[in-house]
C-alpha positions in Angstrom: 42.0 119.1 51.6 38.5 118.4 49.8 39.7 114.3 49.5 40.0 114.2 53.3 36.7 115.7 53.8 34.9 114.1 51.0 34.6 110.6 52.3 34.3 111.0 56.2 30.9 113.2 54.8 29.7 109.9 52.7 30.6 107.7 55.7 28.5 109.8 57.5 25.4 110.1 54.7 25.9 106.3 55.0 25.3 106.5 58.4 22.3 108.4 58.6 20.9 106.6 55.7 21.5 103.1 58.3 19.7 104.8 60.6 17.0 106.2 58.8 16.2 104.0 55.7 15.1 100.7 58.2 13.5 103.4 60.7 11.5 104.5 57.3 10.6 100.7 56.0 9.5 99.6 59.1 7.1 103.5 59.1 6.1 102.2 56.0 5.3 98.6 56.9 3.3 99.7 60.2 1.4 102.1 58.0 0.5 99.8 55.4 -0.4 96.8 57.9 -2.7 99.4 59.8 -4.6 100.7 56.4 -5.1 97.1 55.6 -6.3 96.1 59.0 -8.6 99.3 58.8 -10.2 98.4 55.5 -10.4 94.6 56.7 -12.3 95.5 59.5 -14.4 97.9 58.0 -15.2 95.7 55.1 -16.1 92.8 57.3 -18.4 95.2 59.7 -20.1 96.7 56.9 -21.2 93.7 55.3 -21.5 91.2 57.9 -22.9 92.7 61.3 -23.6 96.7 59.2 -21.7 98.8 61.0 -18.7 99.8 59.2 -16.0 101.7 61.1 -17.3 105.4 61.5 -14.5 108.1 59.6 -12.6 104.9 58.1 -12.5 106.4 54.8 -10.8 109.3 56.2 -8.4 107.3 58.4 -7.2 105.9 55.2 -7.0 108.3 53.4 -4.3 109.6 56.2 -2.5 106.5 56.3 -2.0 106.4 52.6 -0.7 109.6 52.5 1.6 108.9 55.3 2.6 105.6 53.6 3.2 107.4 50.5 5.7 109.8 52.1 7.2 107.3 54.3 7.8 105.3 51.3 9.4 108.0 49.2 11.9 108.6 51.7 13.1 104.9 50.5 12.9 105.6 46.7 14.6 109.3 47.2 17.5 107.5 49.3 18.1 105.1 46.4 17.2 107.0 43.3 14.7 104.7 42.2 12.5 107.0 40.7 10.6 106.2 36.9 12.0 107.6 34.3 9.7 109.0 31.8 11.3 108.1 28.1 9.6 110.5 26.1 12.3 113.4 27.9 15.2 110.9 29.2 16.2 109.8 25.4 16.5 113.2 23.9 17.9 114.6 26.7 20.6 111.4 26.9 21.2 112.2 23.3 21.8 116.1 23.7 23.3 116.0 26.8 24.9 112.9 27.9 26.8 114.2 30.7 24.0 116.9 31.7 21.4 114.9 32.2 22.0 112.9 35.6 22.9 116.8 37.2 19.7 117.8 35.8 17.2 115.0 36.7 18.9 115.1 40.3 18.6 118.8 40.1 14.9 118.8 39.3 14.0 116.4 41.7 15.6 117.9 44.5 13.9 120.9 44.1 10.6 119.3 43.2 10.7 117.5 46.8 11.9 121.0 48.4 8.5 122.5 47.1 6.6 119.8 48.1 8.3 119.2 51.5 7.8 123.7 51.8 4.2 123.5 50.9 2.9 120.6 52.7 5.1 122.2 55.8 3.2 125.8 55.1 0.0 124.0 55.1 0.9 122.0 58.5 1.5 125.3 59.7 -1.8 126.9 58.1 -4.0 124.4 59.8 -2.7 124.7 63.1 -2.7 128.7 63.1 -6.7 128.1 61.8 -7.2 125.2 63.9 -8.9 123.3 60.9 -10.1 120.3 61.6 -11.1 116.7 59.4 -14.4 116.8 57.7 -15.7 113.5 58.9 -13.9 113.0 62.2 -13.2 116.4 63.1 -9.2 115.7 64.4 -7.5 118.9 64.1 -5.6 118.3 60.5 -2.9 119.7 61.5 -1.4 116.4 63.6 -2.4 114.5 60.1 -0.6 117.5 58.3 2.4 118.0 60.7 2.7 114.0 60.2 2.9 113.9 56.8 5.2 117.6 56.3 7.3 115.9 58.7 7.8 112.4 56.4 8.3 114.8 53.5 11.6 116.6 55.0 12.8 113.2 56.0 12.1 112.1 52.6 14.1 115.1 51.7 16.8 114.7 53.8 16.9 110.6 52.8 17.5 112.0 48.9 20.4 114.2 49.7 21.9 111.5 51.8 21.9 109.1 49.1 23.3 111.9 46.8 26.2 112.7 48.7 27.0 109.1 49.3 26.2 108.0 45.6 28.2 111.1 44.3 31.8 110.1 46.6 31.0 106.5 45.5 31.3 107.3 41.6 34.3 109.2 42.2 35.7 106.4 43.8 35.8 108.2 47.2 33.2 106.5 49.2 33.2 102.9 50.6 30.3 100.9 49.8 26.9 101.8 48.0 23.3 101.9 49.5 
């Protein structure tokens, strides 16, 4: 019963991830084009016609962090992550088999908490109606934004787990 249900739910992590993973680049792309169009034209009106744009610091501050989340979503998807040596080779050494359950382990809960407290601060802001320091937007659009490329991020790193975890068993059809 579990190998006929096993690979129609990696067909359909790979189908999500079809959807979502381009919808995500192309996020990142338009994010990262519209920071460096910002700073462009802020650079160039502050030092040849001095006026830079009013709040751009700000502005990209936002769109890094949005570019940042929308980006992990791609990393998560694809397990991509850096490895830090000084705790992968002793923990490849005392626990071979261990260690990929454990790395996945800790960084699915790391992006829960991040995903739960950028979501609880979405919510904070709108509750307080806080607004930005230079441009006074209400924060919680920039905050609901950026919780919300967090639990897509999320939701891209389970995908890529279920369909990673049916492919190494033999189960699934293709890889990401």
């Amino acid at each position: 019963m579990t190998k006929g249900i096993r690979p129609s739910l990696s067909a359909y992590a790979e189908r999500l991830l079809g959807w979502l993973l381009p919808l995500m680049r192309l996020a990142s792309a338009a994010l990262l084009l519209a920071m460096m169009i910002l700073t462009f034209v802020d650079v160039v009106g502050r030092y040849v016609f001095t006026a830079p744009v009013f709040g751009a610091a700000e502005m990209i501050q936002f769109l890094l962090a949005m570019t940042i989340f929308a980006g992990l979503a791609l990393v998560n998807a694809s397990d991509d992550h850096i490895s830090v040596d000084l705790f992968d080779r002793p923990l490849s050494r005392l626990l071979p088999r261990l260690r990929p359950v454990l790395i996945q382990l800790f960084s699915l809960i790391a992006m829960m908490i991040i995903a739960f407290q950028l979501t609880e601060f979405a919510i904070e802001a709108k509750q307080n109606d806080r607004i930005t320091v230079v441009l006074e937007w209400p924060l919680a659009a920039v905050a609901f934004a950026i919780a919300g490329l967090s639990c897509l991020s999320l939701v891209a790193q389970i995908l890529g787990l279920v369909s990673r975890s049916s492919t190494a068993t033999g189960e699934g059809s293709s890889g990401l």
